[in-house]
NUKOLVEX-503766 format. One line per 3 residues: number of its first residue (from 0); their letters; for each residue x, y, z of N, C-alpha, C. Coordinates in nm, 4 decimals. Layout:
# residues N
NUM = A = X,Y,Z,X,Y,Z,X,Y,Z | ...;
//
This chain:
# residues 150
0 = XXX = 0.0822,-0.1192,0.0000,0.0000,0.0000,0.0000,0.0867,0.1257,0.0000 | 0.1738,0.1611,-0.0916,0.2469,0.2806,-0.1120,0.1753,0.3870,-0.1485 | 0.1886,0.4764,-0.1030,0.1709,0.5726,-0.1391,0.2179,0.6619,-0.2672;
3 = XXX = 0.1823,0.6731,-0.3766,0.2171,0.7434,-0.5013,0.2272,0.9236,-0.5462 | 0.2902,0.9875,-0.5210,0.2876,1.1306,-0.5846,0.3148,1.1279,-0.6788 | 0.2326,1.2412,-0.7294,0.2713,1.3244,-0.8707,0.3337,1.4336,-0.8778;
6 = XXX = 0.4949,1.3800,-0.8765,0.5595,1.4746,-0.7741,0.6194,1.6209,-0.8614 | 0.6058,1.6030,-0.9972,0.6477,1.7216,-1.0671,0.5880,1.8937,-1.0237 | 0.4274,1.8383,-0.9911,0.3559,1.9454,-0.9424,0.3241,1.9610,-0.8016;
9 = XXX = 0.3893,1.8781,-0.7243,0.3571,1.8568,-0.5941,0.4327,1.9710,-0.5110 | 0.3875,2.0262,-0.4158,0.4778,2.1603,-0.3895,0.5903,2.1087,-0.2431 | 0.6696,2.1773,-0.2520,0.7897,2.1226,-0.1507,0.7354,2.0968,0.0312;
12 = XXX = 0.6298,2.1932,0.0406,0.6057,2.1990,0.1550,0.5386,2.0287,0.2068 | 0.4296,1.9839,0.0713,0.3666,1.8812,0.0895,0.4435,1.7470,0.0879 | 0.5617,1.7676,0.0124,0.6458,1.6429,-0.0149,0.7218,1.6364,0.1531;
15 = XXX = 0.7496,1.7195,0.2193,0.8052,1.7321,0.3218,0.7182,1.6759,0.4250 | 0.5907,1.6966,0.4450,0.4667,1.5946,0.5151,0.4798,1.4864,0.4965 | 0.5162,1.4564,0.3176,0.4972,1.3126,0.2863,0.6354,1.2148,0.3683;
18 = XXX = 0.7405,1.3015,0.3559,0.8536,1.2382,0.4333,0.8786,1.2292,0.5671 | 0.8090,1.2979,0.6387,0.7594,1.2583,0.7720,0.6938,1.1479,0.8074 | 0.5516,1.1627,0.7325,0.4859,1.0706,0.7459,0.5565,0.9762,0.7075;
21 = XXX = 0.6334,0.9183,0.5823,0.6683,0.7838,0.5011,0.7649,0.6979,0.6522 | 0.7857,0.7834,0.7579,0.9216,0.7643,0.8615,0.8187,0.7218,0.9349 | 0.7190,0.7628,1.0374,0.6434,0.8175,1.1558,0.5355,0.6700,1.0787;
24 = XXX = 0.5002,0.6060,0.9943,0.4301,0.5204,0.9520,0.4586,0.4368,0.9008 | 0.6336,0.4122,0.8231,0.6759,0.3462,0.8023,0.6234,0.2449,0.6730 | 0.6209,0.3935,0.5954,0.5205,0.3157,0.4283,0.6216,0.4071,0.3602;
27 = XXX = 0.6135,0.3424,0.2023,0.6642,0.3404,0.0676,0.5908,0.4876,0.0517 | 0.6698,0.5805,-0.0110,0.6342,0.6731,-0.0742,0.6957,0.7053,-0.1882 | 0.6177,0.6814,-0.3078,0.6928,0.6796,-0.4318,0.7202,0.8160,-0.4956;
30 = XXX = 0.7957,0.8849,-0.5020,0.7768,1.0145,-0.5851,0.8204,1.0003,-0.7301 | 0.6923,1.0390,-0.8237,0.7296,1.0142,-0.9655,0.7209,1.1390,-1.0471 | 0.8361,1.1785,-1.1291,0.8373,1.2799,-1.1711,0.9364,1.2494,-1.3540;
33 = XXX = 0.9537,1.3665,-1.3984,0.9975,1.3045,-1.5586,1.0974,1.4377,-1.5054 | 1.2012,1.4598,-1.4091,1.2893,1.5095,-1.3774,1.3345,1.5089,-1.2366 | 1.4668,1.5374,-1.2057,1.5815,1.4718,-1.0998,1.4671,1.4826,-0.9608;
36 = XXX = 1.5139,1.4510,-0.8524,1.4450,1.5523,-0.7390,1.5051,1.4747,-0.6279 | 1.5126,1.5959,-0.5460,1.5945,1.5241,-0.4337,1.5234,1.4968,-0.2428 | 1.5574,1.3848,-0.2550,1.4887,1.2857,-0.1732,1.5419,1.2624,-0.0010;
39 = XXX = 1.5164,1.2807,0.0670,1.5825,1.2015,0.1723,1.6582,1.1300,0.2230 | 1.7510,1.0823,0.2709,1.7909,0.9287,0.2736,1.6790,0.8740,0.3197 | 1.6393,0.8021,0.3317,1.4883,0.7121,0.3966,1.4416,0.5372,0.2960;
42 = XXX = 1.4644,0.4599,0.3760,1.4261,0.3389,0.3352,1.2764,0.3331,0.2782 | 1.1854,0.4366,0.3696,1.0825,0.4571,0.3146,1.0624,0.5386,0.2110 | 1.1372,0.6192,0.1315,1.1196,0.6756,0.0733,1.2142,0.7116,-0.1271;
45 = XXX = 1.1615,0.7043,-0.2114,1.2071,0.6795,-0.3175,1.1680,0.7619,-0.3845 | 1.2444,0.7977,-0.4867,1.2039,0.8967,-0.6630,1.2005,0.7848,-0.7171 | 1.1608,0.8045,-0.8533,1.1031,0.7339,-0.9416,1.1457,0.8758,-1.0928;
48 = XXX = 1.2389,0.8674,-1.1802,1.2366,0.9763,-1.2985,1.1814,0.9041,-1.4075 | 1.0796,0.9465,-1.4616,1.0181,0.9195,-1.5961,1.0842,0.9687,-1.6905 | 1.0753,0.9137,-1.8540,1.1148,1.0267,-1.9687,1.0419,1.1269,-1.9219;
51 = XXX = 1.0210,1.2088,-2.0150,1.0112,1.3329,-2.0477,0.8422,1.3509,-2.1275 | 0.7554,1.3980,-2.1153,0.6568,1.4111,-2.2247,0.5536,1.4113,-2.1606 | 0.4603,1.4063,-2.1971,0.3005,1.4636,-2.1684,0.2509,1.3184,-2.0930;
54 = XXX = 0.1945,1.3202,-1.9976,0.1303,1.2444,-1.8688,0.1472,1.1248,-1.8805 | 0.3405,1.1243,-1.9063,0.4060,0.9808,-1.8395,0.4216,0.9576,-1.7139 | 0.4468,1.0578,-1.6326,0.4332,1.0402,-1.5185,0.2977,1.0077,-1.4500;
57 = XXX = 0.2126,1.0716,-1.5053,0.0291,1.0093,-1.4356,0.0632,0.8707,-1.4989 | 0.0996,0.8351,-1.6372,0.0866,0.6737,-1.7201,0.1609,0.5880,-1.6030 | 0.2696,0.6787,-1.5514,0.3395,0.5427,-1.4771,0.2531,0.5051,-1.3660;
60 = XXX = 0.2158,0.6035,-1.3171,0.1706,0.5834,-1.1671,-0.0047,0.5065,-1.1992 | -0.0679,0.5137,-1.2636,-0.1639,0.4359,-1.3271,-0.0982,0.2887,-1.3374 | -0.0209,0.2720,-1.4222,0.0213,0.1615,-1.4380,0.0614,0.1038,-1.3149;
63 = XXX = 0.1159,0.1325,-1.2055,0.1820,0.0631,-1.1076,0.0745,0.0696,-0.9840 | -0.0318,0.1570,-0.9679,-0.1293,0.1745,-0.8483,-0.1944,0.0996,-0.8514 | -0.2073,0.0413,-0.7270,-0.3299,-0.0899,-0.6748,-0.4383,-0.0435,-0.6057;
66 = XXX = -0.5537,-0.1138,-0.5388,-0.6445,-0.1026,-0.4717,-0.5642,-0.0383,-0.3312 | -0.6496,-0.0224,-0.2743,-0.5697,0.0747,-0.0804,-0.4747,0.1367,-0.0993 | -0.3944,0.2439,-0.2422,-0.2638,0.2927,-0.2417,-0.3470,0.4227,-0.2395;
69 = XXX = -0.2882,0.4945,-0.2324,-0.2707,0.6379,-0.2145,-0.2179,0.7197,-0.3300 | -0.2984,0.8000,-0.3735,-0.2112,0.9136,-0.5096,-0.2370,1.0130,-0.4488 | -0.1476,1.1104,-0.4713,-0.1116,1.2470,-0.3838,-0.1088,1.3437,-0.5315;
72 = XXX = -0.1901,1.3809,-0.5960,-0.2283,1.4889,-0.6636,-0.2994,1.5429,-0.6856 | -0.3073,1.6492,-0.8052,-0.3914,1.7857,-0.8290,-0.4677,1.7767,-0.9424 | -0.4030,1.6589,-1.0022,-0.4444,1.6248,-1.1757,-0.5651,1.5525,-1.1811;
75 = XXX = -0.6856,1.5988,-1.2238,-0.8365,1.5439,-1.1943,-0.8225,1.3890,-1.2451 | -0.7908,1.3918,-1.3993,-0.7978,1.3094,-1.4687,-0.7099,1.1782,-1.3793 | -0.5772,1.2269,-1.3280,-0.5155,1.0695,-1.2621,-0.5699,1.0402,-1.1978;
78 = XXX = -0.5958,1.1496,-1.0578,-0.7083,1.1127,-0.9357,-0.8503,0.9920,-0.9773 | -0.8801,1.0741,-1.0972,-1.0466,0.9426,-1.1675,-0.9787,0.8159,-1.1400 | -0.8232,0.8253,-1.2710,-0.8158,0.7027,-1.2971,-0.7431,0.5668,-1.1824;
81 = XXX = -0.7142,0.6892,-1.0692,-0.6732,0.6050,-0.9757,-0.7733,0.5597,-0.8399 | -0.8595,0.6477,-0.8494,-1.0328,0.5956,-0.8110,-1.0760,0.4456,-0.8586 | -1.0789,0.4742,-1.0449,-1.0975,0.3757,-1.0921,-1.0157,0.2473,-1.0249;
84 = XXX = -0.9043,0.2424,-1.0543,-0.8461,0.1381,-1.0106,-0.8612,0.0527,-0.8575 | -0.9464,0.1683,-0.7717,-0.9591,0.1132,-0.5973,-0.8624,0.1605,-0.5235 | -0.7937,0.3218,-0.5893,-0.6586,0.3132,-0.5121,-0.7936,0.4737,-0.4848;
87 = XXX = -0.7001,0.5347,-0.3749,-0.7305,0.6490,-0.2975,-0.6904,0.7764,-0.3725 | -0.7663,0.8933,-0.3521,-0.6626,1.0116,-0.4189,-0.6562,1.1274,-0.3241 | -0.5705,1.1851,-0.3216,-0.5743,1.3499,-0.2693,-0.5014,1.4722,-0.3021;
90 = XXX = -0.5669,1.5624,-0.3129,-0.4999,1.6648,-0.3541,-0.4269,1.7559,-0.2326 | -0.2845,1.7954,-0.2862,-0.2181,1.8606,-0.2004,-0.2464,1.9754,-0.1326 | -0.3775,2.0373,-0.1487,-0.4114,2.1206,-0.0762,-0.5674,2.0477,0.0711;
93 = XXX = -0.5531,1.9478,0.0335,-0.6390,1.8370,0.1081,-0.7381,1.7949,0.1227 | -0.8000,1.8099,-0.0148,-0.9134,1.7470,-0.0541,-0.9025,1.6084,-0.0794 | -0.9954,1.5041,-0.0449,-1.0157,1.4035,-0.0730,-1.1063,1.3432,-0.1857;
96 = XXX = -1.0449,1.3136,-0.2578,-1.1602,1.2920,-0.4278,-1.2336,1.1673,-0.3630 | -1.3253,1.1773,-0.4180,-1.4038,0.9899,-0.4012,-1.4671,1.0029,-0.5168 | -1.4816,0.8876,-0.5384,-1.6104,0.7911,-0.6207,-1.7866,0.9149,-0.6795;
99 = XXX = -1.7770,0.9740,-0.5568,-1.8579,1.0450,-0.5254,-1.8765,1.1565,-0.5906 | -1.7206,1.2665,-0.6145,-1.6867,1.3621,-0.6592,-1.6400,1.3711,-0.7271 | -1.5675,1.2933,-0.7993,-1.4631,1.2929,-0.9076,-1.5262,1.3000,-1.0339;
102 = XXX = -1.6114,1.2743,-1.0437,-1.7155,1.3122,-1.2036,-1.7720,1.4602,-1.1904 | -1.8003,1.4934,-1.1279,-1.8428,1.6435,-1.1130,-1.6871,1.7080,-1.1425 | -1.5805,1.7322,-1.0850,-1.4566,1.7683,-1.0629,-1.4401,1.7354,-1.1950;
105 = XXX = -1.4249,1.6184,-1.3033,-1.3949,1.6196,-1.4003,-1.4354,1.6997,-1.5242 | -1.5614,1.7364,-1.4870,-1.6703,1.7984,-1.5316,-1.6432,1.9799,-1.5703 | -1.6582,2.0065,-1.4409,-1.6068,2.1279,-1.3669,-1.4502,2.1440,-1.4578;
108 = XXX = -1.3763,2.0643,-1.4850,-1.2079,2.0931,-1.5165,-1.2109,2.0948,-1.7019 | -1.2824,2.0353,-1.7079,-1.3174,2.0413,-1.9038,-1.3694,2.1469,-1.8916 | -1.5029,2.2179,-1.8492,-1.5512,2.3183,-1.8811,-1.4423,2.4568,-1.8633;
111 = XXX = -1.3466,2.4700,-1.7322,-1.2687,2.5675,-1.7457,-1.1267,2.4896,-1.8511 | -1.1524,2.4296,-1.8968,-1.0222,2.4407,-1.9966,-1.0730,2.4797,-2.1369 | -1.2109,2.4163,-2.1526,-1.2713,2.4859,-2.2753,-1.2528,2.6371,-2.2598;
114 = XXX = -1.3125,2.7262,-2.1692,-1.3246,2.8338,-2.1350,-1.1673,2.9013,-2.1733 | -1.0970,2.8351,-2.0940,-0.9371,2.9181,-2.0990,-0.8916,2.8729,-2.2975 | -0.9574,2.7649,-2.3463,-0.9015,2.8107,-2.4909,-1.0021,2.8530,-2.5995;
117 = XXX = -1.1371,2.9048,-2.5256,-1.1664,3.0057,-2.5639,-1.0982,3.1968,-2.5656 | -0.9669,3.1410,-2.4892,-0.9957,3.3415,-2.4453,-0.9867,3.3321,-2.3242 | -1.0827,3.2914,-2.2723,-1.1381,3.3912,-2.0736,-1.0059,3.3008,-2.0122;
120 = XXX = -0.9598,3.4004,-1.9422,-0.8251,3.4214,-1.8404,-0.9077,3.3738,-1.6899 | -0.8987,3.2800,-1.6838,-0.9136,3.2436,-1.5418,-0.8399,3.2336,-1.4090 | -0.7221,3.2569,-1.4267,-0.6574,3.2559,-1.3555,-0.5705,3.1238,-1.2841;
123 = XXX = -0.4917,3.0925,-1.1996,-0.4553,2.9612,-1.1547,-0.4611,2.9586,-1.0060 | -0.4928,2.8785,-0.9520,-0.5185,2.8639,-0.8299,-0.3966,2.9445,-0.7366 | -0.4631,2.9751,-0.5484,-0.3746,3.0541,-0.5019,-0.3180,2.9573,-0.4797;
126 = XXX = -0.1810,3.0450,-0.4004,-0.0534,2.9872,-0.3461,-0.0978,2.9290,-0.2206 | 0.0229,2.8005,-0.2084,-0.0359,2.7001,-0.0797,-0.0261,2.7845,0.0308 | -0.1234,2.7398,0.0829,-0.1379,2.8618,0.2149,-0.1515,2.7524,0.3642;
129 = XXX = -0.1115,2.8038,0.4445,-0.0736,2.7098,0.5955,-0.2327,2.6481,0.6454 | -0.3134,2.6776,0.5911,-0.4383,2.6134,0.6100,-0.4517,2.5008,0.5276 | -0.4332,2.5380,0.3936,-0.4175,2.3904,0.2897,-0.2891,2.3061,0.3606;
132 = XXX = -0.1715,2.3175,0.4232,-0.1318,2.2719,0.4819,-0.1698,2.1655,0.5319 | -0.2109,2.2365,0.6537,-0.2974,2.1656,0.7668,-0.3490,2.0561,0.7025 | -0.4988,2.1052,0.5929,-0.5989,1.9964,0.5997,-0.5114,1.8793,0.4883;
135 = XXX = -0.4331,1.8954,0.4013,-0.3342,1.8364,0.3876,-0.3222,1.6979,0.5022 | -0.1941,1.7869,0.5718,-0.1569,1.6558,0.6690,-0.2977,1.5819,0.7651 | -0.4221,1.6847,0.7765,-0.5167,1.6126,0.8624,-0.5746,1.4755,0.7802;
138 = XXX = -0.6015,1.4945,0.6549,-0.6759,1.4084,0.5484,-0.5405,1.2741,0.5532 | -0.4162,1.3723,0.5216,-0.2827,1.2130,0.5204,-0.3164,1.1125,0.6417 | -0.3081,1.1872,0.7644,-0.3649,1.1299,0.8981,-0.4579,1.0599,0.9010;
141 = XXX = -0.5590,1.0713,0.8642,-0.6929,1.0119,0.8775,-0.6769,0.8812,0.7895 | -0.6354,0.9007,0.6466,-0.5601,0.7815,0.5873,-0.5030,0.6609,0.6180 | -0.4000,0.7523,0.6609,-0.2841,0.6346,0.7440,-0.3799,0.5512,0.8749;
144 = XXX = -0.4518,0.6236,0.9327,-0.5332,0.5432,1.0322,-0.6165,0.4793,0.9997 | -0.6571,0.4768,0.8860,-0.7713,0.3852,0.8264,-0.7064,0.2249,0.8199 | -0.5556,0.2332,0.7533,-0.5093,0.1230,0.6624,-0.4835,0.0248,0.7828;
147 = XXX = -0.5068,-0.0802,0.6989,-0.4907,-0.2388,0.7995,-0.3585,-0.2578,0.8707 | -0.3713,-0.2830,1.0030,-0.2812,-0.3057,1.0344,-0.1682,-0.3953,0.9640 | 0.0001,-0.3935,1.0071,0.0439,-0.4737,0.9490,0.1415,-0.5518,1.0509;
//
């Protein structure tokens, strides 16, 4: 039950939770990215560098995610497809996607991309702020306490 990031867009503050936690819980945290990044020493903890190119890094982490794993991103479309699969998702500001939400959210993310290549300037989300933080590590928490003992 590793835990998977999408670590190209993942912001430093959150990867730094994740390496706490990967110690303090003593789980796999994969960071996958299609460039270098630097890691911890930690048994629990690993990079993963992809080539280079358009959503090899979501392809890998699709390809390798199981049921009870964990994906740690922002990207609607991986989050679905890692729903699909029975694995968990969250976004680094600490929302929890489900089954539930993730079709609306997908929904919601086509319509502003149509919009933005129409023209309309929407803007990009704010900067991580110590509250997304928080619910961040509260949602990781709640996680980690769910999973079966081992």
């Amino acid at each position: 039950m590793p835990i998977w990031v999408d670590a190209d867009a993942c912001p430093n503050p959150i990867k730094e939770i994740l390496f706490r936690a990967a110690e303090r819980a003593r789980i796999e945290v994969v960071l996958v990215a299609n460039q270098p990044l630097r890691t911890p020493r930690s048994r629990f903890v690993r990079a993963l560098q992809v080539p280079s190119g358009f959503d090899v890094a979501d392809d890998h982490i699709v390809g390798q995610v199981a049921s009870g794993d964990l994906v740690i991103t922002a990207d609607i479309p991986l989050a679905a497809a890692a729903i699909e699969r029975g694995a968990d998702a969250l976004n680094p500001r600490g929302e929890r996607y489900s089954r539930e939400t993730i079709k609306q959210k997908l929904v919601m993310r086509d319509l502003m991309d149509e919009l933005r290549g129409s023209g309309i300037q929407s803007g990009g989300p704010p900067p991580l702020a110590a509250t997304d933080r928080k619910a961040f590590a509260d949602q990781l928490d709640r996680w980690l306490a769910q999973r079966p003992a081992r």
